[in-house]
N, CA, C and O atoms as a Maestro MAE file, in Angstrom:
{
 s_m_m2io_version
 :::
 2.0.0
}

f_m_ct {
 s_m_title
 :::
 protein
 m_atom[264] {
  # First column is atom index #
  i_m_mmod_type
  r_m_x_coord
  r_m_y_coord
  r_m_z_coord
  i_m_residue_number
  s_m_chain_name
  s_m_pdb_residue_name
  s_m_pdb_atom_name
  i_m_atomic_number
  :::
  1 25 0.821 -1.191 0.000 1 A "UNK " " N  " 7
  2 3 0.000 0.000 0.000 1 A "UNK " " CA " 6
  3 2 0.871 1.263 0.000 1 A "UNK " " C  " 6
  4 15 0.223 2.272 -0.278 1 A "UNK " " O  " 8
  5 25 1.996 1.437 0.208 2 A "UNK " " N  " 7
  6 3 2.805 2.610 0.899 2 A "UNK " " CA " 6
  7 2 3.574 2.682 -0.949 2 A "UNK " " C  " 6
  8 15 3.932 3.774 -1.388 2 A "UNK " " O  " 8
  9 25 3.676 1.770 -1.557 3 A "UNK " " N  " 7
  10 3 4.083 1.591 -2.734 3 A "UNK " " CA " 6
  11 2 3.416 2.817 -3.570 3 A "UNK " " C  " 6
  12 15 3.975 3.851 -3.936 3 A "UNK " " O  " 8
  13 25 1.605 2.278 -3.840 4 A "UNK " " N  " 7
  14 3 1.267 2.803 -4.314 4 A "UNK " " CA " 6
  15 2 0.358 4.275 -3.908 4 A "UNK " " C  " 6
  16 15 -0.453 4.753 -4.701 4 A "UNK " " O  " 8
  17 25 0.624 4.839 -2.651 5 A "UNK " " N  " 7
  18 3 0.252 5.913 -2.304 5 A "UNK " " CA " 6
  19 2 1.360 6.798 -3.197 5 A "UNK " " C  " 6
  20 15 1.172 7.747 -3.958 5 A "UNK " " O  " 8
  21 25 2.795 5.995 -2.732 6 A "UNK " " N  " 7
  22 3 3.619 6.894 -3.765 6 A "UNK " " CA " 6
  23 2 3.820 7.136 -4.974 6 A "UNK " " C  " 6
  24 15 4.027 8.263 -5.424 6 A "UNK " " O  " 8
  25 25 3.770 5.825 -5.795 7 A "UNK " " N  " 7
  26 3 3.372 6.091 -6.864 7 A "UNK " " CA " 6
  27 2 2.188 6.891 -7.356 7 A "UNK " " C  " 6
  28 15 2.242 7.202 -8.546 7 A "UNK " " O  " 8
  29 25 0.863 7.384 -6.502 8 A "UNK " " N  " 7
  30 3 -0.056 7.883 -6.688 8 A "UNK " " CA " 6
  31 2 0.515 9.322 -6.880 8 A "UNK " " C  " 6
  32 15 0.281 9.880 -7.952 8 A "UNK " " O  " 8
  33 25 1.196 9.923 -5.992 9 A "UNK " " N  " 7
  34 3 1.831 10.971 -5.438 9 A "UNK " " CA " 6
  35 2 2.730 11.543 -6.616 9 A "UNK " " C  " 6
  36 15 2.648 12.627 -7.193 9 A "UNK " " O  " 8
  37 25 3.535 10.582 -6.784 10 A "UNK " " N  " 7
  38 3 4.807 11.021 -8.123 10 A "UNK " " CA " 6
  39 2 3.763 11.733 -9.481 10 A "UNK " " C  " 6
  40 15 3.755 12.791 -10.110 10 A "UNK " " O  " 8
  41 25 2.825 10.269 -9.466 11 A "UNK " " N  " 7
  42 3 1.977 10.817 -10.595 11 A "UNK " " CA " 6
  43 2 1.203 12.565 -10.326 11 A "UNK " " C  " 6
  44 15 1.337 13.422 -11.200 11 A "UNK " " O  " 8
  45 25 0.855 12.695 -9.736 12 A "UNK " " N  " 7
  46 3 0.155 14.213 -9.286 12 A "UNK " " CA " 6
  47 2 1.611 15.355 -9.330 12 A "UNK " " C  " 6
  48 15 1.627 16.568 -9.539 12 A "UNK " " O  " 8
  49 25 2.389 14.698 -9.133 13 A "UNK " " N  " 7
  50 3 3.950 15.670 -8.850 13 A "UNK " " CA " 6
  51 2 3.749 16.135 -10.435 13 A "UNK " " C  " 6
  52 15 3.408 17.255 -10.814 13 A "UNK " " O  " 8
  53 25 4.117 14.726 -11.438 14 A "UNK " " N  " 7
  54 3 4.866 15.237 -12.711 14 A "UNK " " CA " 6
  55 2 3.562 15.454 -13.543 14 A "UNK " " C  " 6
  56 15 3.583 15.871 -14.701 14 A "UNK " " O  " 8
  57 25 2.515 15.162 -12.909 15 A "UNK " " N  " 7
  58 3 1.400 15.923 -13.653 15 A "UNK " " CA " 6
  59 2 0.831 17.499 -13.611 15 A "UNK " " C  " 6
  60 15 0.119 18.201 -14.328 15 A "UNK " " O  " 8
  61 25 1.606 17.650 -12.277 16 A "UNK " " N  " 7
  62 3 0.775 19.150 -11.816 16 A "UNK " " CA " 6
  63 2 2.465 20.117 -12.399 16 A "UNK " " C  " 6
  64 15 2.471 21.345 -12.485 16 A "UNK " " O  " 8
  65 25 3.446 19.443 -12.654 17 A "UNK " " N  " 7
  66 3 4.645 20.088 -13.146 17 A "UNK " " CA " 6
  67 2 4.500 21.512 -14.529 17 A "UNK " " C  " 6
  68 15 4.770 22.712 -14.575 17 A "UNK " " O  " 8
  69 25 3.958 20.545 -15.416 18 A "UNK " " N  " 7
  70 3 3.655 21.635 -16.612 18 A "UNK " " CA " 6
  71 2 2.579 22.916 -16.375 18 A "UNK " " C  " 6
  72 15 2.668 23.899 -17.111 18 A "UNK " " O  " 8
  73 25 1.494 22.851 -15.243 19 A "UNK " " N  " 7
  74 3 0.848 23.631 -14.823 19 A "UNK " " CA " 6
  75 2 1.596 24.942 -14.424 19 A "UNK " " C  " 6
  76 15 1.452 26.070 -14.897 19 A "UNK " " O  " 8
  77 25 2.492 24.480 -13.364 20 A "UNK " " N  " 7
  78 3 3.616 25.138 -12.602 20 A "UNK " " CA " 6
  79 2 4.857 26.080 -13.476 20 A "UNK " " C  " 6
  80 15 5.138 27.275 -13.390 20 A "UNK " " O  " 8
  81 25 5.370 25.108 -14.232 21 A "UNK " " N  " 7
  82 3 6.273 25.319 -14.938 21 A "UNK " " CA " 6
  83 2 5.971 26.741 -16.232 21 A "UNK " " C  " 6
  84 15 6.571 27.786 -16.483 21 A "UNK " " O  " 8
  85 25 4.831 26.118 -16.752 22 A "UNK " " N  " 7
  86 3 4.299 27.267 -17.976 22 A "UNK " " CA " 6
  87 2 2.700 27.293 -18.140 22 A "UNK " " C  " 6
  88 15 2.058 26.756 -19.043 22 A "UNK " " O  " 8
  89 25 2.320 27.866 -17.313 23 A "UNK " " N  " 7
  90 3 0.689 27.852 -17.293 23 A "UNK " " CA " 6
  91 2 0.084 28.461 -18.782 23 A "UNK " " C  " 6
  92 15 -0.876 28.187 -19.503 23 A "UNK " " O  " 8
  93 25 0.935 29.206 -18.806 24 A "UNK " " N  " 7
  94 3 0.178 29.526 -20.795 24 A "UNK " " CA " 6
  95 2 0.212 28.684 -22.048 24 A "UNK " " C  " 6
  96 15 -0.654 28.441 -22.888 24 A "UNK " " O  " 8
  97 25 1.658 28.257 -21.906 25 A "UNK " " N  " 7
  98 3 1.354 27.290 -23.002 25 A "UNK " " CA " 6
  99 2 0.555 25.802 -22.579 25 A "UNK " " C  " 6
  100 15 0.218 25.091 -23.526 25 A "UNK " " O  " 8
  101 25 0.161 25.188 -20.775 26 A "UNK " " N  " 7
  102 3 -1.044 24.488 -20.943 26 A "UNK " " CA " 6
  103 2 -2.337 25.357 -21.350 26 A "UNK " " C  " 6
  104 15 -2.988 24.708 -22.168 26 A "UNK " " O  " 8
  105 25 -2.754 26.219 -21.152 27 A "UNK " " N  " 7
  106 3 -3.921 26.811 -21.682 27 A "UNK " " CA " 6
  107 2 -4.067 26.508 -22.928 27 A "UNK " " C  " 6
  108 15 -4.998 25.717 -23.083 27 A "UNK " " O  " 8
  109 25 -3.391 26.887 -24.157 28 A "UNK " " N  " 7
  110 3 -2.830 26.834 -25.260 28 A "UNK " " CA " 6
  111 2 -3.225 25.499 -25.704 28 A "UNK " " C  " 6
  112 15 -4.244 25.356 -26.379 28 A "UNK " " O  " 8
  113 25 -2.567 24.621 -25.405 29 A "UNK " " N  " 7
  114 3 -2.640 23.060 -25.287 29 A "UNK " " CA " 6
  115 2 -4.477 22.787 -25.123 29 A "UNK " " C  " 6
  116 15 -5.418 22.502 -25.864 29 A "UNK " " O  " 8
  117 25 -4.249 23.069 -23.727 30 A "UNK " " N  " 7
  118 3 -5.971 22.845 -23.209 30 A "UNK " " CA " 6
  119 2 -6.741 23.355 -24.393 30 A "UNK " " C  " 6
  120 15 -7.518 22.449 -24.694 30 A "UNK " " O  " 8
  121 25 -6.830 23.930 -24.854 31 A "UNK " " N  " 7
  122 3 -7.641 24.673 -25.816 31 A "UNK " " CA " 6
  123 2 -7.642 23.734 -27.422 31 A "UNK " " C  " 6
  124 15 -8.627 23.537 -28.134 31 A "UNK " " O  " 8
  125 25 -6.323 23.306 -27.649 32 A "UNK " " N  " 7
  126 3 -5.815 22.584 -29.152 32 A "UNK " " CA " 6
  127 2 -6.614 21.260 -28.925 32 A "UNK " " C  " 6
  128 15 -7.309 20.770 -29.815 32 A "UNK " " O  " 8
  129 25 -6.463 20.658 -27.568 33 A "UNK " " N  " 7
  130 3 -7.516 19.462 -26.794 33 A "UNK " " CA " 6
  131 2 -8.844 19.343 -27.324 33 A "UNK " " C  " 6
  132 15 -9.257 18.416 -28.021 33 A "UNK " " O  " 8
  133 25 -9.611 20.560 -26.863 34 A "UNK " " N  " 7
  134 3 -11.092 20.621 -27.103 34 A "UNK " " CA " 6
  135 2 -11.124 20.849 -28.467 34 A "UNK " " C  " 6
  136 15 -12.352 20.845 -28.560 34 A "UNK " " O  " 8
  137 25 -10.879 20.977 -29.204 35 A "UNK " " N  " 7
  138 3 -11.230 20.959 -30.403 35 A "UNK " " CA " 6
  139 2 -10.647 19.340 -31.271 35 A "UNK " " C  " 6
  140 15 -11.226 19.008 -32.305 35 A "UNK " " O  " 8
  141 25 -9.981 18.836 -30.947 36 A "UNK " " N  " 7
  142 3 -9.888 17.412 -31.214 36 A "UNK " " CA " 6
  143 2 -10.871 16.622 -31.442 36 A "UNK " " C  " 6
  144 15 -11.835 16.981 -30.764 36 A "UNK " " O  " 8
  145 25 -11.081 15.776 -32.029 37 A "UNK " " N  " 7
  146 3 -12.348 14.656 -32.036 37 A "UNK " " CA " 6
  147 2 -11.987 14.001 -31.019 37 A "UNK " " C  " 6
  148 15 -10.812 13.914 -30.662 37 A "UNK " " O  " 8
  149 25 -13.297 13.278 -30.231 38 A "UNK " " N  " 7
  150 3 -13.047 12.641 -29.105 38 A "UNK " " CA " 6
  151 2 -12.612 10.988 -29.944 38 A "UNK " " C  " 6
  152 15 -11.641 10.903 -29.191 38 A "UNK " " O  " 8
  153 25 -12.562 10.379 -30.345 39 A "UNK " " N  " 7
  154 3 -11.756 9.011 -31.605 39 A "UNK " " CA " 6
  155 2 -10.432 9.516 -31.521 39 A "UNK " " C  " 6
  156 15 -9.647 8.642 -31.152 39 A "UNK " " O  " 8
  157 25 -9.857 10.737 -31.756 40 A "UNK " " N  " 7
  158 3 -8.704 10.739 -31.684 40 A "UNK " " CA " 6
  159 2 -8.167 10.947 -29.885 40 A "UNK " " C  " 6
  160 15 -7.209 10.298 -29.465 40 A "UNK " " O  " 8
  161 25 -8.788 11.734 -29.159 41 A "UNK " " N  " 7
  162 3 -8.020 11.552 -27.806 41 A "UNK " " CA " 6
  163 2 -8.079 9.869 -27.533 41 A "UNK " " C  " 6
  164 15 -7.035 9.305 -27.204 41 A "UNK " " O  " 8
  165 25 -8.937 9.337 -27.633 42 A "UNK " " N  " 7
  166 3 -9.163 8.271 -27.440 42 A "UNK " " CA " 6
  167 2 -8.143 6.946 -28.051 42 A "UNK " " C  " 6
  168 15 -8.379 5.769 -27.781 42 A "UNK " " O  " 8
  169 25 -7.187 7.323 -28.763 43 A "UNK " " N  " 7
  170 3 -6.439 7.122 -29.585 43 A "UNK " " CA " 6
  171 2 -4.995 7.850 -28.712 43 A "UNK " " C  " 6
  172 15 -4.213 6.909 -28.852 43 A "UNK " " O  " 8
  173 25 -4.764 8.162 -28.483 44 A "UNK " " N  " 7
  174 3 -3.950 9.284 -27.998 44 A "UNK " " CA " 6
  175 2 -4.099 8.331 -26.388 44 A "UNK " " C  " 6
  176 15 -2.986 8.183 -25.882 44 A "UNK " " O  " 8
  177 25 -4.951 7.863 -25.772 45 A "UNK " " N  " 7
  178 3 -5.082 7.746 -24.649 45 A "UNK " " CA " 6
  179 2 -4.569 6.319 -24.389 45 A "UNK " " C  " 6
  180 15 -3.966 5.903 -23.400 45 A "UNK " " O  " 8
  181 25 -5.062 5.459 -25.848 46 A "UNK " " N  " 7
  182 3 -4.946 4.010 -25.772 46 A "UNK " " CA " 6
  183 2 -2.801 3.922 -25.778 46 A "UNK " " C  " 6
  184 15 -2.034 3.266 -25.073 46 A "UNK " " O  " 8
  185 25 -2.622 4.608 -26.563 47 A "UNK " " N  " 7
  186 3 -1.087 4.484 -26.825 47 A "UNK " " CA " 6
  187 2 -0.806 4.848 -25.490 47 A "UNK " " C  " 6
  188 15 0.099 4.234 -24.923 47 A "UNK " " O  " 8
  189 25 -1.304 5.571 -24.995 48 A "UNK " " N  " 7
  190 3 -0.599 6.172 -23.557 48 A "UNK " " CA " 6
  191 2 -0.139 5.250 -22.292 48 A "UNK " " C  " 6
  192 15 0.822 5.296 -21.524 48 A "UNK " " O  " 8
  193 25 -1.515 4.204 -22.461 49 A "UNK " " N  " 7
  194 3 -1.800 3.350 -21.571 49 A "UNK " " CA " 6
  195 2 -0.901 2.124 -22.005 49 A "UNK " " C  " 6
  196 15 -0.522 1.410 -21.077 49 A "UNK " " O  " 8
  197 25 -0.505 1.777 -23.289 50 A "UNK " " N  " 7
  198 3 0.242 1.121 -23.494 50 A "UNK " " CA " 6
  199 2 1.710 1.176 -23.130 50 A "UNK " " C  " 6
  200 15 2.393 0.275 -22.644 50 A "UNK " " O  " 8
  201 25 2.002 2.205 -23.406 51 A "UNK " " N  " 7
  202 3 3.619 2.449 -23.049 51 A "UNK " " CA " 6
  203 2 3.385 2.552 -21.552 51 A "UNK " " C  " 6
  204 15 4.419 2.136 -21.029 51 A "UNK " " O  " 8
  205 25 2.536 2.900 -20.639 52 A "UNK " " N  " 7
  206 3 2.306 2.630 -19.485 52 A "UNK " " CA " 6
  207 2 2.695 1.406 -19.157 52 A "UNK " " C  " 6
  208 15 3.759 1.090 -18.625 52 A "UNK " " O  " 8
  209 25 1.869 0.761 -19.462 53 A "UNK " " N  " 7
  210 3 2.061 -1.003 -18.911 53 A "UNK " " CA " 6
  211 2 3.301 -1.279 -19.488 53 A "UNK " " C  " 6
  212 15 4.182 -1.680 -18.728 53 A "UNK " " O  " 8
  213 25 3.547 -1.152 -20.649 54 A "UNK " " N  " 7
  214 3 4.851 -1.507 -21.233 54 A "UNK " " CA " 6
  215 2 5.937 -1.417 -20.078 54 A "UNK " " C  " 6
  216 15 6.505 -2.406 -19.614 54 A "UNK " " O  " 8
  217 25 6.138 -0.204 -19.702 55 A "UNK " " N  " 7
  218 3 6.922 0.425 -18.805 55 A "UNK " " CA " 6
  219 2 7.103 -0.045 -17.504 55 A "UNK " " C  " 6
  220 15 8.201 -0.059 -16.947 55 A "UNK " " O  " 8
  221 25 5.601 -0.601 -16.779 56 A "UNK " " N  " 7
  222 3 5.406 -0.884 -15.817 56 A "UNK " " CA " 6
  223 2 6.236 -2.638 -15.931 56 A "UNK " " C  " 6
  224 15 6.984 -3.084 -15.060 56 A "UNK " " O  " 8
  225 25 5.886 -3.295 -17.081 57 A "UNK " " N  " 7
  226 3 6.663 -4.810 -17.465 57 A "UNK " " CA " 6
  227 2 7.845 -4.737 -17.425 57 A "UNK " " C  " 6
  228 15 8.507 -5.392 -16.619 57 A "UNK " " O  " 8
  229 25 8.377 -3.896 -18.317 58 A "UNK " " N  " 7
  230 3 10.083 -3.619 -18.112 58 A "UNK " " CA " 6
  231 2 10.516 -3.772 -16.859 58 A "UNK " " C  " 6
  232 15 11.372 -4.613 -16.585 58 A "UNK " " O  " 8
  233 25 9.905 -2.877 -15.846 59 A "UNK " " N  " 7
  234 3 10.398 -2.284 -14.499 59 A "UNK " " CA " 6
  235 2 10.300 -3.877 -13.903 59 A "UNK " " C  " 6
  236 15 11.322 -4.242 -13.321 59 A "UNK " " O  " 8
  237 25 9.357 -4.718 -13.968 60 A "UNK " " N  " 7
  238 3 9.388 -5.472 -13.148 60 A "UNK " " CA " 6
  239 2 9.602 -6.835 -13.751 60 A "UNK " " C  " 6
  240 15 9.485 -7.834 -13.042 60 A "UNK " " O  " 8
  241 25 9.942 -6.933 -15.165 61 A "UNK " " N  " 7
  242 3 10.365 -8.493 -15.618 61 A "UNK " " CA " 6
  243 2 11.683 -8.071 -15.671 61 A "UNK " " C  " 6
  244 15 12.390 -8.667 -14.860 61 A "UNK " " O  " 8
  245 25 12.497 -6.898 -16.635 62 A "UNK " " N  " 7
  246 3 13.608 -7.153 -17.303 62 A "UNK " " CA " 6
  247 2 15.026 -6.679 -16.123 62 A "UNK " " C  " 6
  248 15 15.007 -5.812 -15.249 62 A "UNK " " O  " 8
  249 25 16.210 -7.657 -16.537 63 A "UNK " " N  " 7
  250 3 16.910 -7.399 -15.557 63 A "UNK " " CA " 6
  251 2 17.958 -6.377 -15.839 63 A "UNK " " C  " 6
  252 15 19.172 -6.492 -15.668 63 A "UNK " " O  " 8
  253 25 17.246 -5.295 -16.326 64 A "UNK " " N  " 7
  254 3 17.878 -4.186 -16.904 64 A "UNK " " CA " 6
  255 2 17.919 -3.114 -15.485 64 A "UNK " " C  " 6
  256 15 18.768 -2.295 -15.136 64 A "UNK " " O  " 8
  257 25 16.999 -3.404 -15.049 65 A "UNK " " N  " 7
  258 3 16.165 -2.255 -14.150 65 A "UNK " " CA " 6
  259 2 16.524 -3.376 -12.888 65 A "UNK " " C  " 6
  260 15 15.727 -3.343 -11.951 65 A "UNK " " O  " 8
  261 25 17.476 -4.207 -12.801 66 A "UNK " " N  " 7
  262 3 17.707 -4.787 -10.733 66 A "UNK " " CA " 6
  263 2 19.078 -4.322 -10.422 66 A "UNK " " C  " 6
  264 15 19.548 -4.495 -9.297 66 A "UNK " " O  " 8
  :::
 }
 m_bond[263] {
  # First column is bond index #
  i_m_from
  i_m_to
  i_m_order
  :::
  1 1 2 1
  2 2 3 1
  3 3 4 2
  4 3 5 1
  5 5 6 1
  6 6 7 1
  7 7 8 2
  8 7 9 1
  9 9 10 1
  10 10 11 1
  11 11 12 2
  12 11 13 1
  13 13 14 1
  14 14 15 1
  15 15 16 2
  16 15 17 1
  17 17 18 1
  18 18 19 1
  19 19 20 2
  20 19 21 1
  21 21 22 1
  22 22 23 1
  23 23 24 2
  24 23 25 1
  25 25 26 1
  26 26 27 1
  27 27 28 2
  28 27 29 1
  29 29 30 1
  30 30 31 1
  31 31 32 2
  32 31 33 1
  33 33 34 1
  34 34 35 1
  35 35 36 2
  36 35 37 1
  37 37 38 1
  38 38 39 1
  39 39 40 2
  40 39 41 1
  41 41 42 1
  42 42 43 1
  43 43 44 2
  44 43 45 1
  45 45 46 1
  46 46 47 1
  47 47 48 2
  48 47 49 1
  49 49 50 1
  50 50 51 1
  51 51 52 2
  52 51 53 1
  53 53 54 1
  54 54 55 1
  55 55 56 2
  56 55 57 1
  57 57 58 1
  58 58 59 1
  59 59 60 2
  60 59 61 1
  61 61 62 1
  62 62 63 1
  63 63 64 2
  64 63 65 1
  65 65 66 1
  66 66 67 1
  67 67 68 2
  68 67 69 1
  69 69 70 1
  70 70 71 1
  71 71 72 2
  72 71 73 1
  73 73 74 1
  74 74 75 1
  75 75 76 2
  76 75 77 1
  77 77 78 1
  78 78 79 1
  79 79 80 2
  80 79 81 1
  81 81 82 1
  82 82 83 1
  83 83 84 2
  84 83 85 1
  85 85 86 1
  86 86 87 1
  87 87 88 2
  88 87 89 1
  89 89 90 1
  90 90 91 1
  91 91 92 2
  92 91 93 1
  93 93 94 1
  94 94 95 1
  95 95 96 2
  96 95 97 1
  97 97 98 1
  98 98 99 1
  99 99 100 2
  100 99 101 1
  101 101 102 1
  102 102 103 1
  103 103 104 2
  104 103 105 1
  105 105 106 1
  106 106 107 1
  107 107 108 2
  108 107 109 1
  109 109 110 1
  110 110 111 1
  111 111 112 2
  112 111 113 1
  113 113 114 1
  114 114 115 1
  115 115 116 2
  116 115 117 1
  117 117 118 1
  118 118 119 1
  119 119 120 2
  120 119 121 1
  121 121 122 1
  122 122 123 1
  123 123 124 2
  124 123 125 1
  125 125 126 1
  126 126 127 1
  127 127 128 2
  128 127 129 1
  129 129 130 1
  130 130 131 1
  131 131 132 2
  132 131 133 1
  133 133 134 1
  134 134 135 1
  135 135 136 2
  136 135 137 1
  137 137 138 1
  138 138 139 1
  139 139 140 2
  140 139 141 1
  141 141 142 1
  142 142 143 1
  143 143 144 2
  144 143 145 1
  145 145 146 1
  146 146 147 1
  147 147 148 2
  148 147 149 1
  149 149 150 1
  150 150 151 1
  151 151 152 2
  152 151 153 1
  153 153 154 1
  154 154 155 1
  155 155 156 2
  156 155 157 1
  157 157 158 1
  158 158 159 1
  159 159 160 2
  160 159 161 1
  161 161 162 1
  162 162 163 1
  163 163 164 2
  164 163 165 1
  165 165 166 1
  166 166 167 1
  167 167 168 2
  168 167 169 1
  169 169 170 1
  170 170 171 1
  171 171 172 2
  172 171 173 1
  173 173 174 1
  174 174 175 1
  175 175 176 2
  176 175 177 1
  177 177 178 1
  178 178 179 1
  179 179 180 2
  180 179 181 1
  181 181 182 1
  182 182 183 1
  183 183 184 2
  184 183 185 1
  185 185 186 1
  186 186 187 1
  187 187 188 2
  188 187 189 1
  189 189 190 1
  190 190 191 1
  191 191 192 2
  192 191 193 1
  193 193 194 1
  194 194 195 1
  195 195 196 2
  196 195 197 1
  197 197 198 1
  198 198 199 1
  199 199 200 2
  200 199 201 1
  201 201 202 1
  202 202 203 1
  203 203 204 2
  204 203 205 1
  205 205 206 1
  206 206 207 1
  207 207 208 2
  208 207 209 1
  209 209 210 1
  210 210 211 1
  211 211 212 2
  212 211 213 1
  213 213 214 1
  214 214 215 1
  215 215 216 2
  216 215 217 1
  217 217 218 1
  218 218 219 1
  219 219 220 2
  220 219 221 1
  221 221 222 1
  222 222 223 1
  223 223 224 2
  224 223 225 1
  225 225 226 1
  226 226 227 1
  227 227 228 2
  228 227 229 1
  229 229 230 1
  230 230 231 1
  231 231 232 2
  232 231 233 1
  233 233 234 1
  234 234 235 1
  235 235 236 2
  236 235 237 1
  237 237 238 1
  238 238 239 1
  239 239 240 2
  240 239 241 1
  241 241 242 1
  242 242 243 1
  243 243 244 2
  244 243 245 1
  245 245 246 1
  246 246 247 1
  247 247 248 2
  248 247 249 1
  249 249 250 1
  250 250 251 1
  251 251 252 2
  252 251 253 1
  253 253 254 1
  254 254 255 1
  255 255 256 2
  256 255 257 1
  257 257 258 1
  258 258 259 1
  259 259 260 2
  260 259 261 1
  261 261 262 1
  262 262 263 1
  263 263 264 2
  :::
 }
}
């Protein structure tokens, strides 16, 4: 459990980063978003989730990462 509180945590860190960092060009962004077709975020979201897990397999099969 203490694992994934942190991992919860990191995620909110490097998510709330670009907010912090340059709040105009997320606006900018935010804005290029809504006008997207929702098929394409959706698309955009599936790849995301892939290299996710991908990432998450690496970390914990390959003995690159012990």
């Amino acid at each position: 459990m203490k694992l994934l509180i942190t991992l919860i945590g990191l995620v909110l860190v490097l998510e709330g980063l670009p907010y912090v960092a340059s709040p105009e060009a997320m606006q900018r962004w935010l804005r290029q978003i809504l006008d997207m077709e929702p098929r394409q975020l959706r698309r955009i979201g599936l790849v995301a989730m892939a290299v996710g897990f991908f990432l998450c397999y690496l970390a914990q099969r390959s003995p690159l990462f012990n």
